[in-house]
C-alpha positions as CSV (number, residue, x, y, z in Angstrom):
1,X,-18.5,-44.7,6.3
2,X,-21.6,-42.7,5.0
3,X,-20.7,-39.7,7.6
4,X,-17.3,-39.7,6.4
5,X,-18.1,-39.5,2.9
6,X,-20.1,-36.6,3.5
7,X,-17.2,-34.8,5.3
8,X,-14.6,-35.5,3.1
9,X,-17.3,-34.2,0.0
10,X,-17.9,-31.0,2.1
11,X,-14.5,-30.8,2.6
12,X,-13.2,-31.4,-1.4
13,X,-15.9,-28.5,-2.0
14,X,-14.8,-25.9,0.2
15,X,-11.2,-26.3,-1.1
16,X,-12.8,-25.7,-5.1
17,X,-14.8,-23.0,-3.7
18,X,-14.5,-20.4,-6.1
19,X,-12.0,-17.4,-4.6
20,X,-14.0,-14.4,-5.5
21,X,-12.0,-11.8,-3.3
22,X,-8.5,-12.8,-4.6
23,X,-10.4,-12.9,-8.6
24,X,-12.0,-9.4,-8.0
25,X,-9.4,-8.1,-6.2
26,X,-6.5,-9.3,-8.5
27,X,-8.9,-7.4,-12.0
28,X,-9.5,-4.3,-9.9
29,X,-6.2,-4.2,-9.7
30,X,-5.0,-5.7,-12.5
31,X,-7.1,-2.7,-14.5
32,X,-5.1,0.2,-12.8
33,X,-2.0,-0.9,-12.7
34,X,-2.6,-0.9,-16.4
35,X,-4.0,2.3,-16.7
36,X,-1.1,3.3,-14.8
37,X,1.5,1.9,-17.3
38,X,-0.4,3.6,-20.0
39,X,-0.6,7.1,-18.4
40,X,3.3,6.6,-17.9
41,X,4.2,6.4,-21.8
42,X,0.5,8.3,-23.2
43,X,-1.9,10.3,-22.0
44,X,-5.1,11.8,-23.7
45,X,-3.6,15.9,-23.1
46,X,-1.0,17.1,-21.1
47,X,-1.7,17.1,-17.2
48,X,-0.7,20.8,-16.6
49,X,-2.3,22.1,-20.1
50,X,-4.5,24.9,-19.3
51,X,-7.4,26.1,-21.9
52,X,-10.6,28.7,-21.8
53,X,-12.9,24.9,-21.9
54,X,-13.4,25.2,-17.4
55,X,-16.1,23.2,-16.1
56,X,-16.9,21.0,-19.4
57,X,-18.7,18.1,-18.3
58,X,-17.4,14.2,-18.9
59,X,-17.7,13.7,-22.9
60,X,-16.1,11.7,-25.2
61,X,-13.5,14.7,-25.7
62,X,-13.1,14.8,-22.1
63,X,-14.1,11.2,-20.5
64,X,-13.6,12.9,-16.9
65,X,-14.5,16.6,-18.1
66,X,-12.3,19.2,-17.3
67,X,-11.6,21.4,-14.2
68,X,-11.3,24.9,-13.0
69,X,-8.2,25.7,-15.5
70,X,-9.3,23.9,-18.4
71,X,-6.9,21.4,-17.4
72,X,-8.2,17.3,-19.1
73,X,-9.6,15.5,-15.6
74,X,-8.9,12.1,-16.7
75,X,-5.2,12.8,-17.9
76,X,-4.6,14.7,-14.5
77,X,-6.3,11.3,-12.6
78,X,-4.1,8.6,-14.9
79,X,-0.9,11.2,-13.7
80,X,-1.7,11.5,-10.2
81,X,-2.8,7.7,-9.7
82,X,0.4,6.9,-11.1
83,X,2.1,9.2,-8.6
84,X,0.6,8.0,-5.9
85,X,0.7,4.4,-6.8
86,X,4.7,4.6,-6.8
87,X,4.9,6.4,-4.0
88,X,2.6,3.9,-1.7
89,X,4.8,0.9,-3.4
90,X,8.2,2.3,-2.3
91,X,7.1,3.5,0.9
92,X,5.9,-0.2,1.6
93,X,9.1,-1.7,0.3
94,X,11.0,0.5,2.5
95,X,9.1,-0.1,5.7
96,X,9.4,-3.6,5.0
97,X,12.7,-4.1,3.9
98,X,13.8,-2.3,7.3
99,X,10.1,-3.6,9.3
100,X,11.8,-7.2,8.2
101,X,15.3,-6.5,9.4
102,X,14.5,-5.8,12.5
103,X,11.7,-8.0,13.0
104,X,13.9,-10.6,12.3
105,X,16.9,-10.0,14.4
106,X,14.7,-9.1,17.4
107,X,12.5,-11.9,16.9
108,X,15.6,-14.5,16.6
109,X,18.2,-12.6,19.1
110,X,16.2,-11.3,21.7
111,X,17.8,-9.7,24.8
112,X,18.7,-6.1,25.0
113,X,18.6,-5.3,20.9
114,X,14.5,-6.6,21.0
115,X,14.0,-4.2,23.9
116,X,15.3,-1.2,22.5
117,X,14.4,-1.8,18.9
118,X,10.6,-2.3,19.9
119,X,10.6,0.6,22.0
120,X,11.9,2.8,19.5
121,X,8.6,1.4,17.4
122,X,6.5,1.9,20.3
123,X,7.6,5.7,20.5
124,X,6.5,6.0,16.6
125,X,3.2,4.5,17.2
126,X,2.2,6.6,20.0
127,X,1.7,9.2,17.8
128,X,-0.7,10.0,15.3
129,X,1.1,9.1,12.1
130,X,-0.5,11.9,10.2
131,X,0.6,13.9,13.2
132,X,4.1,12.8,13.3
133,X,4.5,13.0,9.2
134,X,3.9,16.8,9.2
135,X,6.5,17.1,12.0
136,X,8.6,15.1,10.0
137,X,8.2,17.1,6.7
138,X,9.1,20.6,8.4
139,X,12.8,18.6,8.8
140,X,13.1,16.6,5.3
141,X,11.3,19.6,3.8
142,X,8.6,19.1,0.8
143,X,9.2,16.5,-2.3
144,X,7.5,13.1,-3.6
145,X,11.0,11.8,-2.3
146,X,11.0,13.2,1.3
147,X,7.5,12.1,1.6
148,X,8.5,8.4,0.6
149,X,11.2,8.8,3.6
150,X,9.0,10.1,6.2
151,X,6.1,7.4,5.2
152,X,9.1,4.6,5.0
153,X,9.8,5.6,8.5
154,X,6.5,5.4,9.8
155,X,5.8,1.7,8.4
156,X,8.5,0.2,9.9
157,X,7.1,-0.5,13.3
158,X,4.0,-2.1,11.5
159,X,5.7,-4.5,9.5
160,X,8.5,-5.0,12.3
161,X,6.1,-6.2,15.0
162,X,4.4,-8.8,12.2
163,X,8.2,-9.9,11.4
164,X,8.9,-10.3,15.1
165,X,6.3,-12.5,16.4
166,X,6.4,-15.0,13.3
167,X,10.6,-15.2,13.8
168,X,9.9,-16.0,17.7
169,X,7.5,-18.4,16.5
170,X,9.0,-20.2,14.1
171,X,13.0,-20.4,15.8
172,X,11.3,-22.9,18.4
173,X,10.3,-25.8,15.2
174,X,11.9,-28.5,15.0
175,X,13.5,-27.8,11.2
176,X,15.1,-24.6,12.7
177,X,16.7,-27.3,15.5
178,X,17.5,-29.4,12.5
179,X,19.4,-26.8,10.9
180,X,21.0,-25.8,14.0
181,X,22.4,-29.1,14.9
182,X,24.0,-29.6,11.7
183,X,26.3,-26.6,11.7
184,X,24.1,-23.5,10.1
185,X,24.8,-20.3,11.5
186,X,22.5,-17.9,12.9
187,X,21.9,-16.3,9.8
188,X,21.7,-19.0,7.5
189,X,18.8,-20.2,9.7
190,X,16.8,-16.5,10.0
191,X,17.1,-15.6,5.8
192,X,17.6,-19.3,4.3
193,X,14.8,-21.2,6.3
194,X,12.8,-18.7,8.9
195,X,12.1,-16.2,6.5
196,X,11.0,-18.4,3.3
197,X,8.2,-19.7,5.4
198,X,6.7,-16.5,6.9
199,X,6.3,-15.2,3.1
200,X,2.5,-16.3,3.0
201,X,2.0,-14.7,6.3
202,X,3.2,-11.0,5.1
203,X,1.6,-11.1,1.7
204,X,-1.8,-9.6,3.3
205,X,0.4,-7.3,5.7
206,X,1.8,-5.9,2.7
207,X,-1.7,-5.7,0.7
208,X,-2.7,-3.3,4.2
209,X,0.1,-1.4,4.4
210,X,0.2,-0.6,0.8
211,X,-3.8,0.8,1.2
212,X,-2.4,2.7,4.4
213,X,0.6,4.4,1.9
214,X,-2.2,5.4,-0.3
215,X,-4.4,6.9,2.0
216,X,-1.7,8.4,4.2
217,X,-0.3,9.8,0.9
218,X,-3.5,11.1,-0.7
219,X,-3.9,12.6,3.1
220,X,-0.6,14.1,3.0
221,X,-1.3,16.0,-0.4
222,X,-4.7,16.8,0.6
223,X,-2.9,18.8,3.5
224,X,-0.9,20.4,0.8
225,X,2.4,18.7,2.0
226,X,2.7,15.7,-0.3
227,X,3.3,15.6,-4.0
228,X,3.7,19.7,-4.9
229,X,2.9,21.1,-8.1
230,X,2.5,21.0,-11.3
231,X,2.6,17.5,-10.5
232,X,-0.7,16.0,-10.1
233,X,-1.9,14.3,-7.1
234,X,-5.0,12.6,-6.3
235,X,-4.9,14.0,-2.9
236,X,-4.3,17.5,-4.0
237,X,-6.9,17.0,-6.6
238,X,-9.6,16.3,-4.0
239,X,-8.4,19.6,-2.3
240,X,-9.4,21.8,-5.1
241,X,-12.7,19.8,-6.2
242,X,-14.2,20.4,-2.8
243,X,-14.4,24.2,-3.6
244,X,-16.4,23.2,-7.0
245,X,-18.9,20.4,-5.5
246,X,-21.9,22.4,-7.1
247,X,-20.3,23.8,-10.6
248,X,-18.7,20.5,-11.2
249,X,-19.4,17.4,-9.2
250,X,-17.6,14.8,-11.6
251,X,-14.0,16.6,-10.7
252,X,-14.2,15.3,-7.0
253,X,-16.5,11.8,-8.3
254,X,-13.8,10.6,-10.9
255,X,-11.0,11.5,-8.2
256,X,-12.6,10.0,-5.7
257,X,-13.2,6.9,-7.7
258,X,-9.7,7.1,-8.6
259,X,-8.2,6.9,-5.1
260,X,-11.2,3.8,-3.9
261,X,-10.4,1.6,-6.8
262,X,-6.8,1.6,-6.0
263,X,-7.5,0.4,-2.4
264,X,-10.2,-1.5,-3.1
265,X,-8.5,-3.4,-5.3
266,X,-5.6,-3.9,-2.6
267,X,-8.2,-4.8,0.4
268,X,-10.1,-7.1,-2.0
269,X,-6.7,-9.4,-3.0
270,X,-5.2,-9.4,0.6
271,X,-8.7,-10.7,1.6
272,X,-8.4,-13.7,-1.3
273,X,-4.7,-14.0,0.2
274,X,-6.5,-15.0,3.6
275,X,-8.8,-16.9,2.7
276,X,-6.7,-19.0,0.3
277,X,-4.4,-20.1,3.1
C-alpha cells in the first residue's frame, strides 16, 4: 500500500508540474503578435520615410536607431514582422488545408490514389525546398502573394505525410467500425470522427511548419526574391545590415532579434503542446 501511495503521489505531481515551454512559449508569443497588431493600425514613423539622421544609434527617439537612409529601425522591424508573420500563417494554412486533404483521403482510401499522391510529395521533397522555391518564383514571378503560393506548395507533403499515417491509424479503431456498421458513409467517418481526434497530434506539426514558413520566408527575401520593396521584410532587412556590421551593429541585432523571437516563441509552445499530451 505504501509503494503505491508513493507512485500515485509521483504520479499526481508530474501531472501539476508546472508547463514552462507552453507558458514561455505562449508570452513570447503572445508579445509579438501584439506588437504585430499594433504596427498594423500605428507605428512610431513611417517605414519608407527617409531623413539626413543615418546611422543614429537606439535612443528613445529611435528605440532600434535608424539605418543607412534615415529610415526608423524599429517601425521598419514592427512592418516587416508583420509581413512576414502573415505570410508564414497563410502559407501554413494552405499547406495544411491541402497537406490534410490529401492525407486524409490517402490515408483512408488507399490503393492507386495513395500511390500517386505520395509520389507526387516524394518528388517535392527530393529537392531542396529553397532550391525548388527560386525555380518556382521564375514561373509565378515576384510578390508577397506568389511567394505564399510557391511556399503553400512546398508544405503540402510535410503536413500530408503527418495526415496520412494518423488516418491509417486511426480507420482500424473500433469507434470508426462502430460508425461504419451503423450506416456512416466514408466521409462522415474521415471529417466527423477521424479527423476530430488527430487535432492534438497536428497542433505541434503546425507550431514547426509555421517556424519553417518564417525561415523559408525571411530566406526567400534575404535572396532578394520574397517580399519586394518599399515593403519591409525582415529577411531583406538582414540583407542590407550585413554591409553595415561595423557602422551600425544594432540594424542587423534588433532584426535578428526580430526574426528569433518569432520562432522562438513558435518552437517553445509546440514544445509545451508535447509535453502536455
Amino acid at each position: 500500500m505504501a509503494q503505491r501511495s508513493i507512485r500515485l503521489l509521483g504520479t499526481q505531481r508530474a501531472l501539476t508540474k508546472p508547463n514552462y515551454f507552453l507558458h514561455l512559449g505562449g508570452g513570447i508569443t503572445g508579445f509579438v503578435v501584439v506588437m504585430i497588431l499594433v504596427g498594423m493600425v500605428w507605428l512610431p514613423y513611417s517605414p519608407t520615410a527617409m531623413s539626413s539622421a543615418k546611422f543614429q544609434a537606439p535612443s528613445l527617439a529611435h528605440l532600434c536607431g535608424t539605418d543607412n537612409l534615415g529610415r526608423d529601425i524599429f517601425s521598419r522591424i514592427m512592418e516587416g514582422a508583420g509581413s512576414t508573420f502573415v505570410i508564414a500563417a497563410s502559407v501554413v494554412l494552405l499547406g495544411l488545408v491541402a497537406g490534410t486533404l490529401i492525407g486524409c483521403l490517402t490515408g483512408y482510401f488507399g490503393g492507386l490514389a495513395d500511390l500517386v499522391l505520395m509520389r507526387v510529395c516524394d518528388a517535392l521533397t527530393a529537392f531542396p525546398s529553397i532550391l525548388l522555391a527560386l525555380v518556382m518564383v521564375t514561373i509565378f514571378g515576384l510578390g508577397k502573394y506568389q511567394i505564399i503560393l510557391i511556399l503553400g506548395i512546398l508544405f503540402i507533403p510535410s503536413f500530408a505525410r503527418v495526415v496520412r499515417g494518423e488516418v491509417a491509424r486511426q480507420k482500424s479503431q473500433n469507434y470508426t467500425a462502430s460508425a461504419r456498421l451503423m450506416g456512416a458513409g466514408h466521409f462522415r467517418i474521415i471529417f466527423r470522427h477521424i479527423l476530430p481526434n488527430i487535432l492534438p497530434v497536428m497542433l505541434p506539426t503546425v507550431s514547426i511548419g509555421f517556424n519553417n514558413a518564417v525561415l523559408a520566408e525571411a530566406s526567400m527575401s534575404y535572396l532578394g526574391v520574397g517580399v519586394q520593396p518599399p515593403h519591409a521584410s525582415l529577411g531583406r532587412m538582414l540583407a542590407e545590415a550585413q554591409g553595415y556590421l561595423g557602422n551600425a551593429p544594432w540594424y542587423a541585432m534588433f532584426t535578428g532579434l526580430a526574426i528569433v523571437l518569432l520562432i522562438l516563441g513558435f518552437s517553445m509552445l509546440g514544445e509545451g503542446l508535447n509535453q502536455r499530451d
